[in-house]
MDTraj code that builds the backbone (N, CA, C; nanometers):
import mdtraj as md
import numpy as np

residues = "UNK UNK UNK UNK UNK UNK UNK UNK UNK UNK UNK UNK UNK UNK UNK UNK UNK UNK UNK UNK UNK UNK UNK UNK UNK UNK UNK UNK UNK UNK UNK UNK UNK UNK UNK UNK UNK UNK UNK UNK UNK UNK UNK UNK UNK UNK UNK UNK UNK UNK UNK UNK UNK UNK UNK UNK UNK UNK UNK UNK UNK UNK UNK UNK UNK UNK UNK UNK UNK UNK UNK UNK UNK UNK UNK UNK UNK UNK UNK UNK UNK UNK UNK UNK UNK UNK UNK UNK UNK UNK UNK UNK UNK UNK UNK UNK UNK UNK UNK UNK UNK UNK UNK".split()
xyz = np.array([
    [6.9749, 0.5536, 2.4583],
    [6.9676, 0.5790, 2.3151],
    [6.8858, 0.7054, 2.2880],
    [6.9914, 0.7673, 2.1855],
    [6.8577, 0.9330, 2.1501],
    [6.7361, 0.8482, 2.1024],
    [6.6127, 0.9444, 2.1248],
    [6.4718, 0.9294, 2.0930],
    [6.4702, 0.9762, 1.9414],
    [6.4308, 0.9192, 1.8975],
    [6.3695, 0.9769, 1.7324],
    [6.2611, 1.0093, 1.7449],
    [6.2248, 1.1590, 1.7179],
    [6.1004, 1.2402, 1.7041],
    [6.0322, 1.2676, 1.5951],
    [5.9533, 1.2614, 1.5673],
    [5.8679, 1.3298, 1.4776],
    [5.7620, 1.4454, 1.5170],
    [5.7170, 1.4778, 1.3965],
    [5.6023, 1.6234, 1.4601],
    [5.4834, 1.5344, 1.5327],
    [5.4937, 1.4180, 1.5348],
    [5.3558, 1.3979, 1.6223],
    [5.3913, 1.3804, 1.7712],
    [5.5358, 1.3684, 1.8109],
    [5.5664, 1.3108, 1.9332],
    [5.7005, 1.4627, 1.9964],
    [5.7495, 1.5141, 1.8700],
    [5.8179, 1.6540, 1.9229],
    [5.7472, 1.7625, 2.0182],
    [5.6366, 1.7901, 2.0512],
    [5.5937, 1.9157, 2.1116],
    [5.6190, 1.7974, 2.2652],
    [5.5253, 1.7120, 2.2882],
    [5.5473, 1.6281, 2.4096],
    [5.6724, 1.6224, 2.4590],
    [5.7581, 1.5862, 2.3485],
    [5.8979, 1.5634, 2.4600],
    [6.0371, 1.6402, 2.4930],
    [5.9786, 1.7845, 2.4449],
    [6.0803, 1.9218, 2.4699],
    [5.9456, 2.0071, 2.5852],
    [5.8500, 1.9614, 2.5860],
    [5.7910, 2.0587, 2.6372],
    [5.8322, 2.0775, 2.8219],
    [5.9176, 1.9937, 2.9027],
    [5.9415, 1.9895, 3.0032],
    [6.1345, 1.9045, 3.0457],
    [6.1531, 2.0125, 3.0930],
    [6.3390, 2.0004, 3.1293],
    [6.3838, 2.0304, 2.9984],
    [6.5016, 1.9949, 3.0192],
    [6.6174, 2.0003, 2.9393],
    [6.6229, 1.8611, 2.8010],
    [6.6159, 1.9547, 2.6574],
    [6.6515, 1.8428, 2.5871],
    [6.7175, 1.8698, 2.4754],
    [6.8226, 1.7907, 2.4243],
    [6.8938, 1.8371, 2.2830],
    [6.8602, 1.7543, 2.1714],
    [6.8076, 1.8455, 2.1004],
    [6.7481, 1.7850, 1.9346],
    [6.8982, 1.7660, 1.8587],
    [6.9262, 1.6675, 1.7892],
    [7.0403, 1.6341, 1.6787],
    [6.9487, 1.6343, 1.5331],
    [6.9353, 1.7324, 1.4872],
    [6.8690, 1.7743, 1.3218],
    [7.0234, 1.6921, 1.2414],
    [6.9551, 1.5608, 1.1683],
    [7.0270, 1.5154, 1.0727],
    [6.9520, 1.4233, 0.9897],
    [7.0241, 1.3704, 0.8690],
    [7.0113, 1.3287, 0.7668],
    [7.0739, 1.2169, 0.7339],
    [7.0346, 1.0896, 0.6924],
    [7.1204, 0.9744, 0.6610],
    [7.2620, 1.0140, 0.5235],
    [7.2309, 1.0609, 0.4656],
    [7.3286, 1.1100, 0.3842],
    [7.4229, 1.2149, 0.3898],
    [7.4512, 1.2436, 0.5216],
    [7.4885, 1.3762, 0.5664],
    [7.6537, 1.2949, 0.6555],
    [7.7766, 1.3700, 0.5729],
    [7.8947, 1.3063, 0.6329],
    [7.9426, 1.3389, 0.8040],
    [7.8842, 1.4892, 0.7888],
    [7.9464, 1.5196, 0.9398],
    [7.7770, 1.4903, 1.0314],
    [7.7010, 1.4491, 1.0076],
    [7.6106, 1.3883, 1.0530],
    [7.6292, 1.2079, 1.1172],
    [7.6773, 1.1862, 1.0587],
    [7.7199, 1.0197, 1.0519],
    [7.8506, 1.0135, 1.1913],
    [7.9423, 1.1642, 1.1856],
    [8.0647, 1.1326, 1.2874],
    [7.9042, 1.1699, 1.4549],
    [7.8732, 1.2931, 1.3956],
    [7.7899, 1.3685, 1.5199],
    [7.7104, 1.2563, 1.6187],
    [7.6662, 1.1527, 1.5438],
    [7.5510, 1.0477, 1.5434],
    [7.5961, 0.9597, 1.6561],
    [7.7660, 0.9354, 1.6613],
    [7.7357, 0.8290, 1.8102],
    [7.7967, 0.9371, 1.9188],
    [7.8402, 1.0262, 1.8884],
    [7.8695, 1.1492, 1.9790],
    [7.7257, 1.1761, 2.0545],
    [7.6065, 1.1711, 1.9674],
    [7.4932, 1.2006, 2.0560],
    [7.4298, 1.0948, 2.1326],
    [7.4869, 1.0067, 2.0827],
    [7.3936, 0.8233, 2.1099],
    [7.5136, 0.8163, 2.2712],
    [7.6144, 0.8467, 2.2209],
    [7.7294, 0.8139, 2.4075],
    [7.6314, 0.9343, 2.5057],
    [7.6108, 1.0588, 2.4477],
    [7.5718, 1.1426, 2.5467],
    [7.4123, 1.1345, 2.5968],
    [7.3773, 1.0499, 2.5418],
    [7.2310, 0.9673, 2.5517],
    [7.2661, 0.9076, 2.7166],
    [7.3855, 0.8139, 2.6670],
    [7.3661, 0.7509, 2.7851],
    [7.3617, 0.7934, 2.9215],
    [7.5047, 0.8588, 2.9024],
    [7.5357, 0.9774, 2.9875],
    [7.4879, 1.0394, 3.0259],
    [7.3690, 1.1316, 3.0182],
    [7.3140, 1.2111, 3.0608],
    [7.1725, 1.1484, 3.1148],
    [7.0982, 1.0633, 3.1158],
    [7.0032, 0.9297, 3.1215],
    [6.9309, 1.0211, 3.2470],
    [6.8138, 1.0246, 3.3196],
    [6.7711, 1.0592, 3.3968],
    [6.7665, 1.2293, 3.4252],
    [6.8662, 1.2904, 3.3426],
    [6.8791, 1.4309, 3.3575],
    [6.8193, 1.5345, 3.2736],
    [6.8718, 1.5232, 3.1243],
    [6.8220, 1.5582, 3.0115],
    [6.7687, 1.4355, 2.9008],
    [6.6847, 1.4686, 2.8355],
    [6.6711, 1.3874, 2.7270],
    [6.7057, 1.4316, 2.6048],
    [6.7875, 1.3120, 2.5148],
    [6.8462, 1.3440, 2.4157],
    [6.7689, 1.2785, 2.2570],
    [6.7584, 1.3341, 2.1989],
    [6.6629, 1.2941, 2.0714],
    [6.7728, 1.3480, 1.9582],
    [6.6645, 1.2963, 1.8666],
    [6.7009, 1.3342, 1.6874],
    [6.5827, 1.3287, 1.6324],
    [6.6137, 1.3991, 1.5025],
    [6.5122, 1.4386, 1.4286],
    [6.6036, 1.4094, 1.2615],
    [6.5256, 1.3135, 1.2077],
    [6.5586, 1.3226, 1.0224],
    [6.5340, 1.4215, 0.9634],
    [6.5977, 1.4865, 0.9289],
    [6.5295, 1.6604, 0.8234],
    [6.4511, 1.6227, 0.6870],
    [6.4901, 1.5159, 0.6429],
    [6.4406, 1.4666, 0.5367],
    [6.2923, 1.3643, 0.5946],
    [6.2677, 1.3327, 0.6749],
    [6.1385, 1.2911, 0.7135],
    [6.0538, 1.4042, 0.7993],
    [6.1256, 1.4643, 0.8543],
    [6.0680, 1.5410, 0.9727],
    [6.0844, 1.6822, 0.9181],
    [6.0630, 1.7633, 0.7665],
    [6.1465, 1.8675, 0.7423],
    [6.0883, 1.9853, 0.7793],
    [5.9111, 2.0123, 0.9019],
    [5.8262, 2.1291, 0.8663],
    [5.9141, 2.1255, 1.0286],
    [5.9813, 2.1132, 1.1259],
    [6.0064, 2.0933, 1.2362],
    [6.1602, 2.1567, 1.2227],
    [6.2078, 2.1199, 1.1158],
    [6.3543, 2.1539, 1.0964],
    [6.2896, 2.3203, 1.0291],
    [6.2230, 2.3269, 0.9675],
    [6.1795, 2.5127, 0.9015],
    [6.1580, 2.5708, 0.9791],
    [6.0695, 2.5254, 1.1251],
    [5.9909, 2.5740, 1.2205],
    [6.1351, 2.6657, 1.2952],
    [6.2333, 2.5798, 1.3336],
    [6.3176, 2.6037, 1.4019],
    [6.4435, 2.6990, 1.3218],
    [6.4232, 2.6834, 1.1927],
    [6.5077, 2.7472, 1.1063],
    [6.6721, 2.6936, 1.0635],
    [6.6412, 2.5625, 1.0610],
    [6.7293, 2.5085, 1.0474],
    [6.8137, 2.4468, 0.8864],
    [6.8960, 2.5323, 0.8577],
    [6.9335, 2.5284, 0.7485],
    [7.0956, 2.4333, 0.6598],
    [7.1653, 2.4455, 0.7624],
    [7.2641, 2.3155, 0.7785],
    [7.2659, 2.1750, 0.8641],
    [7.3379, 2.1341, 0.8109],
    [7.2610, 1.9986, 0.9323],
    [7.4123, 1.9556, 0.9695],
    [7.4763, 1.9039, 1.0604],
    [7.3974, 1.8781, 1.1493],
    [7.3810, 2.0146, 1.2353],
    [7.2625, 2.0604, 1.2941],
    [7.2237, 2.1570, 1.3515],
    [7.1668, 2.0804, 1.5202],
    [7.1903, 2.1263, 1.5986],
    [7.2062, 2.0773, 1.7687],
    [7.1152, 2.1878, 1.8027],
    [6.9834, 2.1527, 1.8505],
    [6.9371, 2.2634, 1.9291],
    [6.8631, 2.2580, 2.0872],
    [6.8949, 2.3150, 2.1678],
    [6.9167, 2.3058, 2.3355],
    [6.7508, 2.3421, 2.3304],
    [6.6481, 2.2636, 2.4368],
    [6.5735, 2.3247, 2.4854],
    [6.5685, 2.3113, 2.6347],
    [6.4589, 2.4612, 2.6911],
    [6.4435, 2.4048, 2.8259],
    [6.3137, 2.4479, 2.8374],
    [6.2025, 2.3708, 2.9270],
    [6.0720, 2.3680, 2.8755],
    [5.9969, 2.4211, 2.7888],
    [6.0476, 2.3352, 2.6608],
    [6.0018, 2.3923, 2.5376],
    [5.9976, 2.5010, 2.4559],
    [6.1691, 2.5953, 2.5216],
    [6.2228, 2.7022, 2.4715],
    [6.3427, 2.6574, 2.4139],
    [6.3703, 2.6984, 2.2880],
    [6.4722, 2.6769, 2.2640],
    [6.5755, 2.7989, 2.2869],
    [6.7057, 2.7282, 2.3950],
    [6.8073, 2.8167, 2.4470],
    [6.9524, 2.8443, 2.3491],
    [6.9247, 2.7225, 2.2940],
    [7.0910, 2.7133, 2.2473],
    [7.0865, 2.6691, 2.0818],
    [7.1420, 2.7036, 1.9896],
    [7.1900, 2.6740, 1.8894],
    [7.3104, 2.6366, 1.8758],
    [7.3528, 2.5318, 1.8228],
    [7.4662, 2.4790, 1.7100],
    [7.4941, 2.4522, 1.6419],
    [7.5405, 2.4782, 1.4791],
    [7.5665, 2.4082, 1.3547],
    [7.7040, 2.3791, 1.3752],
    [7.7011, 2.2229, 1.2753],
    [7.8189, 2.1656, 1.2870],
    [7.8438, 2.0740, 1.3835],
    [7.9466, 2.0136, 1.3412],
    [7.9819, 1.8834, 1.4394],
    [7.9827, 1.9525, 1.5563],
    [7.9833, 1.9061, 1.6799],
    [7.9893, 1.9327, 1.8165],
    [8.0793, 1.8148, 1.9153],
    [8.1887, 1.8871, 1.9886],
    [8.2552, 1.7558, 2.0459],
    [8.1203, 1.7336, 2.1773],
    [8.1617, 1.5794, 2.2595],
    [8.0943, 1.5747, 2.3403],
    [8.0602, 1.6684, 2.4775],
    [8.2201, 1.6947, 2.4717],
    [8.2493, 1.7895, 2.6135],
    [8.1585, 1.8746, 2.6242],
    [8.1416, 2.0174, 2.4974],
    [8.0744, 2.1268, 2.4410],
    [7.9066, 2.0848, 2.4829],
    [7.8982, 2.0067, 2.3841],
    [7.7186, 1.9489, 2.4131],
    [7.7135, 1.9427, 2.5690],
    [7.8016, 1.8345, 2.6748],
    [7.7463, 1.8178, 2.8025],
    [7.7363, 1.9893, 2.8716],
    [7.8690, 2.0296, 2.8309],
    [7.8605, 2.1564, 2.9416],
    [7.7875, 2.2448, 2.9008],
    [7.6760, 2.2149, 2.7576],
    [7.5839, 2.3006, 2.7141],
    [7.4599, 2.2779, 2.8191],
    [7.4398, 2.1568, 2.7878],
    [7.2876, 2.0895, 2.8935],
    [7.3355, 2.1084, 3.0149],
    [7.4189, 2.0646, 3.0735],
    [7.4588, 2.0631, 3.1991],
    [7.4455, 2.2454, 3.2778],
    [7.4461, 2.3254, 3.1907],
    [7.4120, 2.4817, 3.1991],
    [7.2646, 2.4977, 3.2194],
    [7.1801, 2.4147, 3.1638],
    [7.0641, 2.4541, 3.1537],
    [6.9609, 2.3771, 3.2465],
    [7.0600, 2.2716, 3.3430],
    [6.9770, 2.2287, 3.4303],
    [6.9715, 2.2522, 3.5645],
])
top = md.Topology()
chain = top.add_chain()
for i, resn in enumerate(residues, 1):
    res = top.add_residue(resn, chain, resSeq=i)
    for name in ("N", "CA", "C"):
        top.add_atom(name, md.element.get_by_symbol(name[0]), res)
traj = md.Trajectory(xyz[None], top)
């Protein structure tokens, strides 16, 4: 299952390997399809990368930090760099062979 982050637990768990943030919103339509697209690649990827989310509406100085202005917005890190940007839905394939690049 993705991790739900907040700013007290976000710097800890991008700061080492590979991890993809899912920036979304409960009221957000193409957020809602993105949401088990990231929860399957949770599983999937288990031991390799870690996969999280972030609420923009709870978590929103984290979503500014990063400059994140549409949601759903996908962003790749690798020890605590962020490599990759995506707005918009994302199929699964795209996301794996994104992380799967960066490990």
């Amino acid at each position: 299952m993705a991790v739900a982050l907040t700013k007290d637990t976000f710097k800890q768990n991008i700061e080492s390997g590979v991890t993809l943030v899912d920036f979304w919103a409960p009221w957000c339509g193409p957020c809602k399809m993105q949401l088990p697209i990231v929860e399957e690649l949770s599983g999937e990827m288990e031991g390799q990368a870690t996969i999280a989310k972030i609420n923009v509406d709870e978590e929103p100085e984290i979503a500014s930090q990063f400059g994140v202005m549409s949601i759903p917005t996908l962003i790749l890190f690798k020890d605590g760099q962020p490599v990759d940007k995506m707005v918009g839905l994302q199929s699964k394939d795209a996301l794996k062979n994104k992380i799967q690049g960066q490990l």
